[in-house]
C-alpha positions as CSV (number, residue, x, y, z in Angstrom):
1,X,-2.3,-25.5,-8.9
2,X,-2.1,-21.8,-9.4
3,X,-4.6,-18.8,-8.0
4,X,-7.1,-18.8,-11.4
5,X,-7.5,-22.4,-11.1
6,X,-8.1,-22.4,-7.1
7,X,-11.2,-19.9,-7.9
8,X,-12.5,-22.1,-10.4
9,X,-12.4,-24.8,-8.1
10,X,-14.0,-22.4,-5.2
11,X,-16.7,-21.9,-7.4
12,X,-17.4,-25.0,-8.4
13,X,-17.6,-26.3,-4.5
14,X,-19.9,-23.0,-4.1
15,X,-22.3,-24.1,-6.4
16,X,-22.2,-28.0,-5.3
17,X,-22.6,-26.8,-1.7
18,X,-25.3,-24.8,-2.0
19,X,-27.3,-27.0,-5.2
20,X,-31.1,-27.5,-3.8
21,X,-33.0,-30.7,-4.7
22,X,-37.0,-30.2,-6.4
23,X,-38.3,-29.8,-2.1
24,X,-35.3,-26.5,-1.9
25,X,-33.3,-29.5,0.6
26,X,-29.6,-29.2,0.0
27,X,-28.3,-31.9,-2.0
28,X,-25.0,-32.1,-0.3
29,X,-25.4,-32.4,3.6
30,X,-23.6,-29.9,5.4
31,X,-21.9,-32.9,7.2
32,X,-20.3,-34.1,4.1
33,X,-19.5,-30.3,3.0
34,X,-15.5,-30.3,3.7
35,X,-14.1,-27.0,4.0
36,X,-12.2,-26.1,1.5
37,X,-8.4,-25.0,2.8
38,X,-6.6,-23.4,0.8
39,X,-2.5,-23.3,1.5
40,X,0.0,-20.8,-0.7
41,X,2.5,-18.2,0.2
42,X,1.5,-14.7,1.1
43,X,0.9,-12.1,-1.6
44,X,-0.3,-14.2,-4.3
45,X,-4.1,-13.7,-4.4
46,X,-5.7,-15.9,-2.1
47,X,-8.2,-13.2,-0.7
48,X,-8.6,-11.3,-3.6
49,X,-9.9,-14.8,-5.5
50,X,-12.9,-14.7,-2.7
51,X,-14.2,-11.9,-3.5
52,X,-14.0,-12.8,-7.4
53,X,-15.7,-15.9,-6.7
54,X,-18.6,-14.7,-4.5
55,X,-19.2,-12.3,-7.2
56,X,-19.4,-14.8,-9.3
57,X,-22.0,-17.1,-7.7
58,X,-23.9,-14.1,-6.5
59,X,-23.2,-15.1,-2.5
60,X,-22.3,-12.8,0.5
61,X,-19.0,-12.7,1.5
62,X,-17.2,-12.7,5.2
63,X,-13.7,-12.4,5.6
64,X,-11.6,-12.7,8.8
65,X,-7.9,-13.2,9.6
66,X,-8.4,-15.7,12.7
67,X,-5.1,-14.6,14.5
68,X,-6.9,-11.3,15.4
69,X,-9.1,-13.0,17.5
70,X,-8.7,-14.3,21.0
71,X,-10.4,-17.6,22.1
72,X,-13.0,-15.7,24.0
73,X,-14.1,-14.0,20.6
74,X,-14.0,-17.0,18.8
75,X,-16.0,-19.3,21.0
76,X,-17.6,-16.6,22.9
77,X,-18.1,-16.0,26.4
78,X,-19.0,-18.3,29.3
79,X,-22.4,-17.5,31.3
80,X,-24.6,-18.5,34.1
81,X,-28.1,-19.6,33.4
82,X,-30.6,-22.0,35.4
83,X,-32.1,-24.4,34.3
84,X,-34.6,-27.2,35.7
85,X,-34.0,-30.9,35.3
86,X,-37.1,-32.8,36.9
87,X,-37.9,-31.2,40.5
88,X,-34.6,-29.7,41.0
89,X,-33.4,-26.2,39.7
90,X,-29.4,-25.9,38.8
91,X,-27.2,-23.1,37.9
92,X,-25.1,-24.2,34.6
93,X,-22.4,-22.6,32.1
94,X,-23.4,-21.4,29.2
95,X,-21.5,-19.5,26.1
96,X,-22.6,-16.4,24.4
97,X,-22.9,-16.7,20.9
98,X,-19.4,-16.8,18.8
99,X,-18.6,-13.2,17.2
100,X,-17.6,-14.8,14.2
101,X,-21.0,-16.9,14.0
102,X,-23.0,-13.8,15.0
103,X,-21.4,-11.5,12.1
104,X,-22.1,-13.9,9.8
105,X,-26.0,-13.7,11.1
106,X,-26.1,-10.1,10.8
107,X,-24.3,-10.2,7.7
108,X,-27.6,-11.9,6.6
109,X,-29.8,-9.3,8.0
110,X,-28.3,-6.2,6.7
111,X,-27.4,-7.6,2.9
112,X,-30.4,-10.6,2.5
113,X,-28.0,-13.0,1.4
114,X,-29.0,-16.3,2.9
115,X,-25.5,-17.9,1.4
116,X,-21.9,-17.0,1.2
117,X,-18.2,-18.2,1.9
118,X,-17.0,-17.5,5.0
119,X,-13.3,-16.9,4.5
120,X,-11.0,-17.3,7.6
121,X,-7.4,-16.7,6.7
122,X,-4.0,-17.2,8.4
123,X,-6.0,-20.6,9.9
124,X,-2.4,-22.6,10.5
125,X,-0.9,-19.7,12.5
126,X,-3.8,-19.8,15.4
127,X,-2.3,-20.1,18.9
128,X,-2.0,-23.0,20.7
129,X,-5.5,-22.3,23.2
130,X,-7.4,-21.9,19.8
131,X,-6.3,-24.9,17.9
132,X,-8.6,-27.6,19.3
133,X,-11.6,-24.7,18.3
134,X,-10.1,-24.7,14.7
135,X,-10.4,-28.6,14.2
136,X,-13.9,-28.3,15.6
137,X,-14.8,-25.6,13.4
138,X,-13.4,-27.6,10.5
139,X,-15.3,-30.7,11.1
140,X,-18.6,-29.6,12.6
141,X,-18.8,-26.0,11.5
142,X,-19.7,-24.7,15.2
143,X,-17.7,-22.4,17.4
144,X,-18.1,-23.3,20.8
145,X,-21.7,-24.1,20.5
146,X,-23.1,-22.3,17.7
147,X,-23.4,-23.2,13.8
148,X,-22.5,-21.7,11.1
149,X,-26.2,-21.0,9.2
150,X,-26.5,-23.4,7.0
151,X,-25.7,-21.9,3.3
152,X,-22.3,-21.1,4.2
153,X,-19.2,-22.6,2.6
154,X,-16.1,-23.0,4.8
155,X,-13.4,-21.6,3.0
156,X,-9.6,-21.0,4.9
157,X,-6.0,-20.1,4.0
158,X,-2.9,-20.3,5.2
159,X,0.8,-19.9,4.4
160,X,3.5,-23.0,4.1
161,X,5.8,-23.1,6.9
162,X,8.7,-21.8,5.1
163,X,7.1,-18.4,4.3
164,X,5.9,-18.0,8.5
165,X,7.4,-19.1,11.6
166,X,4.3,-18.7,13.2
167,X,2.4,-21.4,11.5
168,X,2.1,-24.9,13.3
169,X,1.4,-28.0,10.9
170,X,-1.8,-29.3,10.5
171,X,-2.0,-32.9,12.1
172,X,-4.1,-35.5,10.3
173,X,-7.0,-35.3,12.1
174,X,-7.5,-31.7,10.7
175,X,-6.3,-32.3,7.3
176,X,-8.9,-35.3,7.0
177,X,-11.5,-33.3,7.5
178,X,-10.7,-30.8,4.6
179,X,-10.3,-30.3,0.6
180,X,-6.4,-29.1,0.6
181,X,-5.9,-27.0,-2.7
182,X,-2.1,-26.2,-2.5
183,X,-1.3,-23.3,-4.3
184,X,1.7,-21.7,-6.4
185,X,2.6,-18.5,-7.5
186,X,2.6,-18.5,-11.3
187,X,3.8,-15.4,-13.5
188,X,1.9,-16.4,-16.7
189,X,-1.8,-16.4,-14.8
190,X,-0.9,-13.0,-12.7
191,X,0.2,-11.4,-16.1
192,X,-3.3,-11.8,-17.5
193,X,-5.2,-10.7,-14.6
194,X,-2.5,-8.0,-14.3
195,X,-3.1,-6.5,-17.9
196,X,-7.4,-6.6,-17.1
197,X,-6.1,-4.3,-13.9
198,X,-4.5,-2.1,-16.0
199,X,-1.0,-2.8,-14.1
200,X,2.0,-0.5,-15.3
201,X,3.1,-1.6,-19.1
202,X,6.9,-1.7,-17.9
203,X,6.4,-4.0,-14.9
204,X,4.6,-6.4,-17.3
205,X,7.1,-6.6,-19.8
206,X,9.6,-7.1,-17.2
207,X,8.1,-9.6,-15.7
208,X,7.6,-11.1,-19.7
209,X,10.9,-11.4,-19.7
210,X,12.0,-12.2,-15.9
211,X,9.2,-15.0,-15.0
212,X,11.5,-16.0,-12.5
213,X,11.8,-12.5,-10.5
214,X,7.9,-12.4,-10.0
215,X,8.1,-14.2,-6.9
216,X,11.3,-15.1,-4.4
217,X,11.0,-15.3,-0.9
218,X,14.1,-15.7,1.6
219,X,13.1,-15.9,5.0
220,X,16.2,-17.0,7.2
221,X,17.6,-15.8,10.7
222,X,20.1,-13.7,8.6
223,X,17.8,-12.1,5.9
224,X,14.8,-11.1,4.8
225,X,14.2,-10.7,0.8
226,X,10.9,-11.3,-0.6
227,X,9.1,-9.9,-4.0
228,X,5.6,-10.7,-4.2
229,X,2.8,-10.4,-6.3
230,X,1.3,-7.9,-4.1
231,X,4.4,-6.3,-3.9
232,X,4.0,-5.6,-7.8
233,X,0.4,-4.2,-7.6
234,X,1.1,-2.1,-5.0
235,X,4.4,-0.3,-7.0
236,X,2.4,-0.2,-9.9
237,X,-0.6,2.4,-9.0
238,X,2.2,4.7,-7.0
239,X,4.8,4.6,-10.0
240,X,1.9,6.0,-12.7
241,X,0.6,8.6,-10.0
242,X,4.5,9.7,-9.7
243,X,4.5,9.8,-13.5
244,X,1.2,11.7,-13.5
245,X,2.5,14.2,-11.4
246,X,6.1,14.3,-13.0
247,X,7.7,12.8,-10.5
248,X,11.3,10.8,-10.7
249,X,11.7,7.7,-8.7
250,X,14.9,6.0,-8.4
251,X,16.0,2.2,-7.4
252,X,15.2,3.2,-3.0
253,X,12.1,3.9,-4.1
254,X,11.6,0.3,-6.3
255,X,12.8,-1.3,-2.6
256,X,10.4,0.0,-1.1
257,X,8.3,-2.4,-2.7
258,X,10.6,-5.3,-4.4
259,X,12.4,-6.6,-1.3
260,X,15.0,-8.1,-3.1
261,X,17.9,-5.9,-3.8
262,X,19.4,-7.3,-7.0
263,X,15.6,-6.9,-8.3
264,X,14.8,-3.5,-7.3
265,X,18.1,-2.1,-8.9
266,X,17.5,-4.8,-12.1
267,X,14.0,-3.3,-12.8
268,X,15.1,0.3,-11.8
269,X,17.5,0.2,-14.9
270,X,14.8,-1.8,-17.3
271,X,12.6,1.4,-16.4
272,X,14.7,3.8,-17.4
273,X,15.3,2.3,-20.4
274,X,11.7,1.7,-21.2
275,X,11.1,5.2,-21.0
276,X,14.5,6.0,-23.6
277,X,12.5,3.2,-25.8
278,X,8.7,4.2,-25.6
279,X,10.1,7.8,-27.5
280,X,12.4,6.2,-30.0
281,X,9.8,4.0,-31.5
282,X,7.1,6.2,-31.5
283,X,4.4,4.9,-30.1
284,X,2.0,7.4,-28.9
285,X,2.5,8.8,-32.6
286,X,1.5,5.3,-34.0
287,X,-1.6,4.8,-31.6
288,X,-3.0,8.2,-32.8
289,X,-2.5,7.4,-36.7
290,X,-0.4,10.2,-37.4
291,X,2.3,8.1,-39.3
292,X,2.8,8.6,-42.9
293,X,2.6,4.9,-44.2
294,X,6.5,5.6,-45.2
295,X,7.2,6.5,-41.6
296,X,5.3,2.9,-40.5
297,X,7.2,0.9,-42.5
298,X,10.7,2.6,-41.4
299,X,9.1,1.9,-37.8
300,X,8.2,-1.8,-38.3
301,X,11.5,-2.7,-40.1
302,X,13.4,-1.0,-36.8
303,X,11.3,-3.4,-34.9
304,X,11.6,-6.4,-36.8
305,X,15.7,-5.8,-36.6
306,X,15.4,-5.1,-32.7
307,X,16.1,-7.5,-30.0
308,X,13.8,-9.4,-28.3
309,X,13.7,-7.1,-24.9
310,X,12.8,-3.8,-27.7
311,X,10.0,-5.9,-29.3
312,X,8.5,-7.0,-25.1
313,X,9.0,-3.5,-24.5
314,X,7.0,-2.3,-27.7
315,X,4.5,-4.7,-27.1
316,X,3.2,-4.2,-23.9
317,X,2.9,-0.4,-24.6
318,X,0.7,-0.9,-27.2
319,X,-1.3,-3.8,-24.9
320,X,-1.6,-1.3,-22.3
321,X,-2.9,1.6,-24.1
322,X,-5.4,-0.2,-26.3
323,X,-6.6,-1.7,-22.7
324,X,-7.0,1.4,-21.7
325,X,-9.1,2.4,-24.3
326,X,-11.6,-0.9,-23.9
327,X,-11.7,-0.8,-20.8
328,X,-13.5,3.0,-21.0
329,X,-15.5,1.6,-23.6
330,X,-16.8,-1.0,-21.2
331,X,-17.3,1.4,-18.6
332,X,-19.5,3.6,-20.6
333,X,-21.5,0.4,-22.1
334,X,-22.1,-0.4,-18.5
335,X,-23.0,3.3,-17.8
336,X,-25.6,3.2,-20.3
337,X,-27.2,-0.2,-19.6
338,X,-27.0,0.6,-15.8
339,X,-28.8,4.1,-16.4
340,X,-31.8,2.5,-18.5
341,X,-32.1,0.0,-15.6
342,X,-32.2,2.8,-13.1
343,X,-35.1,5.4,-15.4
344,X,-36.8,1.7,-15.9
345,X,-37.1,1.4,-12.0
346,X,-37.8,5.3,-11.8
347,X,-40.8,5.1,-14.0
348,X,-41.8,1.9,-12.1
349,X,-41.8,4.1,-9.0
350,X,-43.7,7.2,-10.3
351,X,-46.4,4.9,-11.7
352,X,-46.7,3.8,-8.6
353,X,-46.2,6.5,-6.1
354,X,-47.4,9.7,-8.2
355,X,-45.2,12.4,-10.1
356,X,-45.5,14.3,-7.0
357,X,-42.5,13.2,-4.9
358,X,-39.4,11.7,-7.0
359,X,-37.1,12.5,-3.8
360,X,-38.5,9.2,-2.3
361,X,-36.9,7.4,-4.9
362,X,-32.9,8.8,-4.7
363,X,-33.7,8.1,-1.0
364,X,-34.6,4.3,-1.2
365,X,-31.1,4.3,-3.8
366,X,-29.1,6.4,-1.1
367,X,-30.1,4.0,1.8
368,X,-29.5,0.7,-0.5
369,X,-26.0,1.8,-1.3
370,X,-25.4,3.1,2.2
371,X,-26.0,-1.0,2.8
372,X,-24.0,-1.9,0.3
373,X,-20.6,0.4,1.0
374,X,-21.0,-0.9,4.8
375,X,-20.7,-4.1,4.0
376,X,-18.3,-3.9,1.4
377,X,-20.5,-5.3,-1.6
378,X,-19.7,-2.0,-3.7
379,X,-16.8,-1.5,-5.3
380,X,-15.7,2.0,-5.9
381,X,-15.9,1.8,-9.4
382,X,-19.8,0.7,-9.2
383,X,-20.3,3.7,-6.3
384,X,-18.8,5.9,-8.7
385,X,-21.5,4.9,-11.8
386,X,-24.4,5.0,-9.2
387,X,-23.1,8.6,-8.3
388,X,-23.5,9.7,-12.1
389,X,-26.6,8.0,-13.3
390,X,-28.1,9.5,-9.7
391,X,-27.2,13.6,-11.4
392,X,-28.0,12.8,-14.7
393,X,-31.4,11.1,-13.8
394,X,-31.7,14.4,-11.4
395,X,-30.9,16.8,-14.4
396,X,-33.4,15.4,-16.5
397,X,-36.0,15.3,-13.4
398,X,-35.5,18.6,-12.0
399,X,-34.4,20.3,-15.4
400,X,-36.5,22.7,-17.5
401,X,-37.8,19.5,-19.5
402,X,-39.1,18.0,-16.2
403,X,-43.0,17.6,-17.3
404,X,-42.1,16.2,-21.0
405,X,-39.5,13.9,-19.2
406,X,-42.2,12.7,-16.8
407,X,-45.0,12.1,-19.3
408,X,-43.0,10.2,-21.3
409,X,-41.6,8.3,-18.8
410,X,-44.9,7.8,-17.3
411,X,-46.1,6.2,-20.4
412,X,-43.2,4.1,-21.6
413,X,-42.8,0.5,-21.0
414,X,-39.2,0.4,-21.9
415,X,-36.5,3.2,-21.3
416,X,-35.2,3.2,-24.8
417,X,-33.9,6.0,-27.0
418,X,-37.6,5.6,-29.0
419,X,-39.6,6.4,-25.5
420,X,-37.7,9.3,-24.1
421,X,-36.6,11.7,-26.4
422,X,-36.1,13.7,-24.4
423,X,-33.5,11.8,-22.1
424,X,-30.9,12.3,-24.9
425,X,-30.3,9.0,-25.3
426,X,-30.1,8.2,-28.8
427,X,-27.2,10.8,-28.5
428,X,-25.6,8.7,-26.2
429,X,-26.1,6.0,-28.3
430,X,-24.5,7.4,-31.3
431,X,-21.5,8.5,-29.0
432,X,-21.1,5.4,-27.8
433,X,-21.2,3.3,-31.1
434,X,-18.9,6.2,-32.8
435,X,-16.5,5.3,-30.2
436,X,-16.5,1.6,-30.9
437,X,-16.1,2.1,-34.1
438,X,-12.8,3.4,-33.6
439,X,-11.9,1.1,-30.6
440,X,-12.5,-1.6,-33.6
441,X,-10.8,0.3,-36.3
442,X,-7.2,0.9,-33.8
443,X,-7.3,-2.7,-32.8
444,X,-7.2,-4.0,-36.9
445,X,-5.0,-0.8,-37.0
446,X,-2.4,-2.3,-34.5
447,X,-2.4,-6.2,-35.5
448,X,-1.4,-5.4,-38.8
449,X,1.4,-3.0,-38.1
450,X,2.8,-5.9,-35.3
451,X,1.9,-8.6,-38.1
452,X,3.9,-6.9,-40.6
453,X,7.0,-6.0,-37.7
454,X,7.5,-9.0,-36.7
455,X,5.4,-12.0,-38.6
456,X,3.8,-14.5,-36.9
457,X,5.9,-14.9,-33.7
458,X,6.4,-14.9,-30.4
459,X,5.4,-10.6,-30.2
460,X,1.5,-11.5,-32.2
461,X,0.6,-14.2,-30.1
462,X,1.3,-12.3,-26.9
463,X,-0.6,-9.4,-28.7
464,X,-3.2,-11.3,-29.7
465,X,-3.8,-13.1,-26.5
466,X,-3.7,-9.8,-24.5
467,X,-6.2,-8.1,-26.8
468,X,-8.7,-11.8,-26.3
469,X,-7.9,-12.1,-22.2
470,X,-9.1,-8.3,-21.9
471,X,-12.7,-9.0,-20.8
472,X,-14.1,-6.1,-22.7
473,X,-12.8,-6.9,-25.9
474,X,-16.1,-9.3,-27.0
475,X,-18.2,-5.8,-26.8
476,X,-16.1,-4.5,-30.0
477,X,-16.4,-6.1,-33.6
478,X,-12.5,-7.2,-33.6
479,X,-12.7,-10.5,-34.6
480,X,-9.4,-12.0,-36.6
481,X,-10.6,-15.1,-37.6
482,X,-7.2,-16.3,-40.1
483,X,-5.2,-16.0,-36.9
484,X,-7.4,-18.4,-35.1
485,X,-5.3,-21.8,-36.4
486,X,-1.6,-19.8,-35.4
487,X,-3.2,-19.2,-31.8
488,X,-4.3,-22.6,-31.5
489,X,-1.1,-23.7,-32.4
490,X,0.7,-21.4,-30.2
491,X,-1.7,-22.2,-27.0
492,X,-1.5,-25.9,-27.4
493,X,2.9,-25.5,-27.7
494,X,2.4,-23.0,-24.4
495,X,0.4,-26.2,-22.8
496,X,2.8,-28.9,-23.8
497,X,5.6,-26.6,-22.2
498,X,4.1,-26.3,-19.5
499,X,3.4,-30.3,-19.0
500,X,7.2,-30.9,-20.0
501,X,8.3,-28.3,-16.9
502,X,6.0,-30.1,-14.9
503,X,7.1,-33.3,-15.6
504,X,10.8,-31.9,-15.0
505,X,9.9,-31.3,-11.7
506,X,8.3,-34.8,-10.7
507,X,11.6,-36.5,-11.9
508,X,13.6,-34.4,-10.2
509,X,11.8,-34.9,-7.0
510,X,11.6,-38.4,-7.3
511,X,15.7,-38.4,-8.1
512,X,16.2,-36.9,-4.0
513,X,14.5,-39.5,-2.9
């Protein structure tokens, strides 16, 4: 299977896991709960499809790569204690409590989730003194003698053989006592979770066109070449802060990152060209709608004549910079909704503690994201939204409007642009639906120009799809419906592709043997 169809299975064993009966009793006993292993080579996601999926079952997450510990730290220390059996007192061993075990108990205390995965990764690569501690962790939960609390789902990782000489091979007694999920790299999925990223336009094109350079690994006693997915990412946010800052890379610097040398000097050249192509065909010019409609039609019958790398190329510019464009959209929506949630909670507060002292308040929201950022449950982009509805709430509290604000605020039930005038929000409001408006208008804009270049081919339905995938696309109005049918039609011949490759593959295996 690949990555996105591991986390939808992740989830789905999250929510069957933790499922409570009518009496709040698990449905599932935590005897019966297999850990879920999870076994791919390195770089293609596997940790970063944790955190995705305890976001999305709203569970705490612990993470830890179980070759960093010793077996003292994973079972815990041994101990003296007495105890009395009938008239006799003895002196006996005892362990201290696991680390791992007691994180995940203070994990609990500090962020108040009662569930949550507990991720241990690189799981076939422990040494040989902690291996009989791994199958009991697998089948009983426990390290040395303390559970896991119960809420918990057991979810571990590790890499094939092949890809790590350090890994030893799971004997059946452990693999009985788990759900394998073994996992592939797969261009197509890490292209559409690479556009909602906003990774480089170039290195998605490429890899359009060069599926099969998106992940080789060559791990022998003579060489080491590997390009992975991480690999990618990685190049991609240092190759647009070199272009921010003007600054020219060349194919050492790609190797720095693509460990395969024919790659590295392959894309080096495709980027170079990219950049001749992105000025010839004009396509900051088109995005900002200052083409005569002679000058578009001279562009799209350049287009339509151009091979099939120009019209990738062209493509993926366009996708990047109209993802660029919804994904600020999104992030002011969720500005906006997040900062009517926070004056909502603010007037709850003053209602309740008096006009007299709104410090308390940015104190109880300074301490709860202090929590948060320690345990890593905010992301930078959410600390970063917090920050700014925290001044603007301040501006409007401390400004020269402060008593007005506060009546109003006082007496409203809802914070809406119809209570608080004098919050400015039906500016903001007005801003924000101006700005969808032309988010809307550029996408119509930009599927009829690449309808009329190039038909209904190959370079719409990759449009098309990338616009759809982009999960703030549904807050705009751009809705095609006449394309629906030509999607359909181009999704279910992707799909029966796909089953012919596979199908490829199982006959060719069965042929070896």
């Amino acid at each position: 299977m690949n990555i996105r169809e591991a986390k939808e299975e992740i989830i789905r064993t999250v929510r069957a896991y933790t499922a409570k009966d009518d009496r709040g009793c698990g449905r599932i006993p935590s005897v019966r709960q297999r850990p879920v292993l999870l076994i791919g080579p390195p770089g293609i996601g596997k940790t970063a499809i944790m955190e995705q999926a305890a976001e999305e079952c709203g569970v705490g997450l612990l993470a830890y790569t179980i070759t960093h510990h010793t077996r003292q730290s994973a079972v815990g220390l041994p101990q003296l204690v007495t105890r009395t059996f009938g008239d006799r007192e003895y002196t006996m061993t005892e362990y201290t409590m696991s680390e791992i075990v007691g994180s995940v108990y203070e994990y609990q205390e500090r962020t108040g989730y009662r569930e949550g995965i507990l991720f241990i990764d690189e799981i076939n690569c422990v040494s040989e003194t902690l291996a009989p501690t791994m199958l009991q962790f697998l089948q009983y939960k426990t390290f040395g003698n303390h559970r896991v609390p119960e809420g918990w789902v057991i979810v571990a990782a590790g890499n094939p053989q092949e890809y790590n000489r350090s890994v030893r091979e799971l004997d059946m007694a452990a693999l009985d006592r788990v759900r394998l999920l073994n996992v592939e790299a797969d261009a197509s999925v890490w292209q559409d979770y690479a556009q909602r990223q906003g990774v480089h336009p170039v290195i998605l094109s490429y890899l359009k066109l060069h599926p099969e350079h998106f992940y080789q690994v060559t791990l022998t006693r003579e060489r080491q070449e590997f390009v992975t997915a991480r690999g990618w990412e990685d190049l991609s946010v240092l190759l647009s802060e070199y272009e921010r800052q003007g600054l020219s890379v060349d194919r050492s610097f790609m190797e720095e990152f693509l460990r395969v040398p024919k790659i590295a000097s392959d894309f080096a050249s495709y980027y170079q060209l990219c950049h001749t192509y992105a000025g010839m065909y004009r396509i900051r010019e088109l995005l900002e709608d200052r083409l005569t409609e002679e000058e578009k039609k001279t562009l799209q019958t350049q287009l339509g004549e151009a091979s099939g790398e120009v019209r990738c190329i062209f493509v993926r510019h366009l996708l990047s910079a109209v993802s660029e464009q919804m994904t600020d959209y999104g992030r002011r929506c969720r500005h906006d909704k997040r900062e009517k949630e926070v004056l909502a909670q603010f007037a709850s507060y003053i209602r309740t503690e008096g006009r007299e002292h709104p410090e308390g308040f940015f104190e109880r929201r300074s301490h709860a994201l202090q929590v948060r950022r320690e345990n890593d449950l905010l992301k930078p982009w959410e600390e970063q939204m917090e920050q700014e509805v925290d001044e603007r709430l301040k501006l409007l509290i401390f400004g020269s409007r402060r008593q007005e604000f506060l009546k109003e605020l006082a007496a409203c039930r809802k914070a809406d642009e119809e209570s608080l005038p004098s919050a400015g929000l039906g500016k903001e409001r007005e801003h924000l639906e101006a700005q969808k408006a032309n988010l809307t208008g550029l996408l119509h804009r930009m599927t009829d120009f690449i309808a009329g270049a190039f038909g209904e081919d190959l370079e719409l339905s990759d449009w098309m799809h990338g616009i759809q995938n982009h999960g703030d696309c549904k807050l705009t109005d751009f809705r095609r419906p006449e394309m629906e049918a030509f999607l359909a039609q181009t999704n279910q011949e992707a799909r029966l592709r796909k089953k012919v490759e596979e199908m490829e593959v199982l006959y060719e295996t069965a042929d070896r043997k």
